[in-house]
C-alpha positions in Angstrom: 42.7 -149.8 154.0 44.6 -147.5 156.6 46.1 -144.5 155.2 49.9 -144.9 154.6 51.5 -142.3 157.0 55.9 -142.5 156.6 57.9 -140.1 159.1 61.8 -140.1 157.3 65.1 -138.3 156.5 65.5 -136.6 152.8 69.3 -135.9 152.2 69.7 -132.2 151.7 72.1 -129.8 150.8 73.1 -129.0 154.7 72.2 -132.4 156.2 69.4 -134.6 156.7 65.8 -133.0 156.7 62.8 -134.0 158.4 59.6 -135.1 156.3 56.3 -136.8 156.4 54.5 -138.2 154.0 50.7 -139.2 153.8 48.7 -140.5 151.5 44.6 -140.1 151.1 42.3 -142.1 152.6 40.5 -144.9 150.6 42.0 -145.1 146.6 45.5 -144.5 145.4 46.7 -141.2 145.3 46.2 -139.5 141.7 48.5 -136.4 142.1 51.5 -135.6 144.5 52.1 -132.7 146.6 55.0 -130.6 148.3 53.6 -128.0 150.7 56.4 -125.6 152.7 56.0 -124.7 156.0 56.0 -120.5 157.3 59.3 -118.7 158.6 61.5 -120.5 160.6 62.9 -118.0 163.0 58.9 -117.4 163.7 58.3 -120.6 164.7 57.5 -122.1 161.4 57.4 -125.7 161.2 55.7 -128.8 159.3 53.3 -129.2 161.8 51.8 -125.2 161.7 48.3 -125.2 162.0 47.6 -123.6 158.5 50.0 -126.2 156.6 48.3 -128.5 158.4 44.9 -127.7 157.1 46.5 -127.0 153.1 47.8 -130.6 153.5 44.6 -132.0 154.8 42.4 -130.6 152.1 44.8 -131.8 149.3 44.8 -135.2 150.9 41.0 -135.0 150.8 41.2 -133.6 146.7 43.3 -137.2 145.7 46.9 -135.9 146.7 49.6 -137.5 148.6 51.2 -134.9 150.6 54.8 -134.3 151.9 55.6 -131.8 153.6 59.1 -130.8 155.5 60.9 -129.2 158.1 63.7 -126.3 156.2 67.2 -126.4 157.7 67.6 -125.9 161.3 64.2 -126.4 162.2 63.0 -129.6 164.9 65.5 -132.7 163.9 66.4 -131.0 160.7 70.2 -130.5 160.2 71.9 -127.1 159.3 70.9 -123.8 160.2 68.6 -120.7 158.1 69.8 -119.4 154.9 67.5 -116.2 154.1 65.7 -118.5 151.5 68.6 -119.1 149.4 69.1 -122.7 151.6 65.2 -123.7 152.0 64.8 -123.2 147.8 67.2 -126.2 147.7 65.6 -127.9 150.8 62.2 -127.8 148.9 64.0 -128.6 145.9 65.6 -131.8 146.9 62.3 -132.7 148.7 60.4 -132.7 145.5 62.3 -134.5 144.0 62.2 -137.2 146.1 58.3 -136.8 145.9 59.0 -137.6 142.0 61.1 -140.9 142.6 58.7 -141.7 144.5 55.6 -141.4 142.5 56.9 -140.4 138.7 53.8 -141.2 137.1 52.2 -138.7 138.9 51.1 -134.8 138.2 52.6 -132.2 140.6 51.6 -129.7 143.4 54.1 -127.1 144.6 52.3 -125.3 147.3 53.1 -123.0 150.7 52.1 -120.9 153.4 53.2 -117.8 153.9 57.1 -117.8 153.7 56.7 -121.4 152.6 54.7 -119.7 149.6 57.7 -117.5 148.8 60.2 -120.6 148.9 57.8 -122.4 146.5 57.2 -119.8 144.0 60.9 -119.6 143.8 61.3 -122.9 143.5 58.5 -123.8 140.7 60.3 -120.3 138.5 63.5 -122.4 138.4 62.6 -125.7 139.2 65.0 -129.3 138.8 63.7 -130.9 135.9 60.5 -130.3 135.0 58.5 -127.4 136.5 54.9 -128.0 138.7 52.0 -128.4 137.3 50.2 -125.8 139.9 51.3 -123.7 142.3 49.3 -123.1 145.8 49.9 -119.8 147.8 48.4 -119.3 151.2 49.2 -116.3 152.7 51.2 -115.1 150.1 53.5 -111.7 151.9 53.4 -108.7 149.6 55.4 -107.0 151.9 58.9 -108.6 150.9 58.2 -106.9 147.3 59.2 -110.2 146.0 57.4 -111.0 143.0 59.9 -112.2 140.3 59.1 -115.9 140.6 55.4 -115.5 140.1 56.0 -113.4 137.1 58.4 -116.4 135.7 56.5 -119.5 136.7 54.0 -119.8 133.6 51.9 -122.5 135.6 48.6 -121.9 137.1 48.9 -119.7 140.5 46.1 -119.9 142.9 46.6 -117.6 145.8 44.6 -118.3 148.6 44.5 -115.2 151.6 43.0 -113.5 154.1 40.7 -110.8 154.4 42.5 -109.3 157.4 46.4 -110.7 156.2 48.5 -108.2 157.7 51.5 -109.2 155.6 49.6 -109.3 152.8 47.3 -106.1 152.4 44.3 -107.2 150.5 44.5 -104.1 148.2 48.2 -105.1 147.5 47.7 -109.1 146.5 44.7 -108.0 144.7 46.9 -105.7 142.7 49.5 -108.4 142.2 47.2 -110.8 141.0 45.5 -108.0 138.5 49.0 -107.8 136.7 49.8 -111.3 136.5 48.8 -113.1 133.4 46.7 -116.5 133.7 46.2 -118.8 134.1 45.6 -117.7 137.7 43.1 -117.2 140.5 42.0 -115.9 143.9 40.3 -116.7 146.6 39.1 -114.9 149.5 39.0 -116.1 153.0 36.9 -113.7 155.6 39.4 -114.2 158.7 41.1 -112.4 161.2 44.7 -112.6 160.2 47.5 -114.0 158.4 47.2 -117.5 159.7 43.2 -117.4 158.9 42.3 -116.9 162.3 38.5 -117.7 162.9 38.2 -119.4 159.2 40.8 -122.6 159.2 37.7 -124.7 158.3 36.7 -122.6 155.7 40.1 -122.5 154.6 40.6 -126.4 154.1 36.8 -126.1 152.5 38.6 -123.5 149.9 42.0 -126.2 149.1 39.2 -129.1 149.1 37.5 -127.2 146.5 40.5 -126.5 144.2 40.1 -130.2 143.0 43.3 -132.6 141.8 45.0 -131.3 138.7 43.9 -132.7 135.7 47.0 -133.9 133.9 
């Protein structure tokens, strides 16, 4: 059977936003997944190679996978809010992720400043909160760690050796202080956007596994 792949409009909070959805090879999907995409005035969209690969590997784990272009970005309407706007983007995207498949466990993963609108997002979600949350590339440099000391989920932070907005000394000592469940993983790579590793990257979300429910 051909994988489903859907290309669509989610109704936000400043206009229309552009999604697509995909669903794993083979059997049904047995979890669901939002993943948001890096800074939009950086060049951040849904297609960025790194959101690419997180999507990939949790289409490979069982997941079906939507992922979204934030206000102003491509064909989405409206224009970039500091965060404030894309925490309701994401938000009105998972929820549509829920109608769609409701009897399924939940994903709330990012990249980068997509990590940041998702941590937000699980700490005060719509309805029931995430069942995991995925950081790639989380940025330690915003200071902005509220969320991830709200969300009482499991956080899996997945970074780079070399992340340059993300210090390894200063997510390590993040994750010291946060209490589990949580974890860490290590990719040896260049940069923020796991230069030289993306393989090993997808390898890492692959072996996360689906979230048991």
């Amino acid at each position: 059977m051909p994988r489903r792949i859907e290309s669509f409009f989610v109704e936000g909070p400043a206009g229309r936003l552009e999604a697509v959805l995909e669903e794993p090879e083979g059997a049904g999907p047995e979890e669901a997944a939002l993943v948001c995409h890096p800074h939009p005035l950086h060049g951040g969209t849904l297609h960025n190679k790194v959101v690419h690969r997180l999507s990939r590997g949790l289409r490979k784990s069982g997941c079906v996978v939507l992922r979204f272009n934030f206000r102003g970005v491509n064909l989405s309407a409206g224009k970039h809010d500091d965060g404030r706007g894309e925490v309701e983007d994401a938000r009105v995207c998972l929820l549509e992720l829920r109608r769609r498949y409701p009897a399924l466990p939940q994903t709330l993963a990012g990249f980068s400043f997509g990590s940041r609108v998702a941590a937000e997002l699980a700490a005060h979600p719509d309805g029931a909160a995430p069942g995991r949350l995925i950081l790639a590339g989380f940025p330690t440099v915003y200071g902005q760690f509220q969320a991830l000391e709200q969300y009482r989920g499991p956080r899996i932070f997945i970074h780079s050796t070399h992340d340059e907005f993300g210090p390894r000394n200063e997510i390590q000592a993040l994750c010291n202080r946060l209490w589990e469940p949580k974890k860490l993983i290590w990719i040896d790579a260049s940069d923020h956007f796991f230069g030289g590793a993306l393989d090993n990257f997808e390898s890492a979300v692959i072996g996360l596994g689906r979230l048991d429910r």
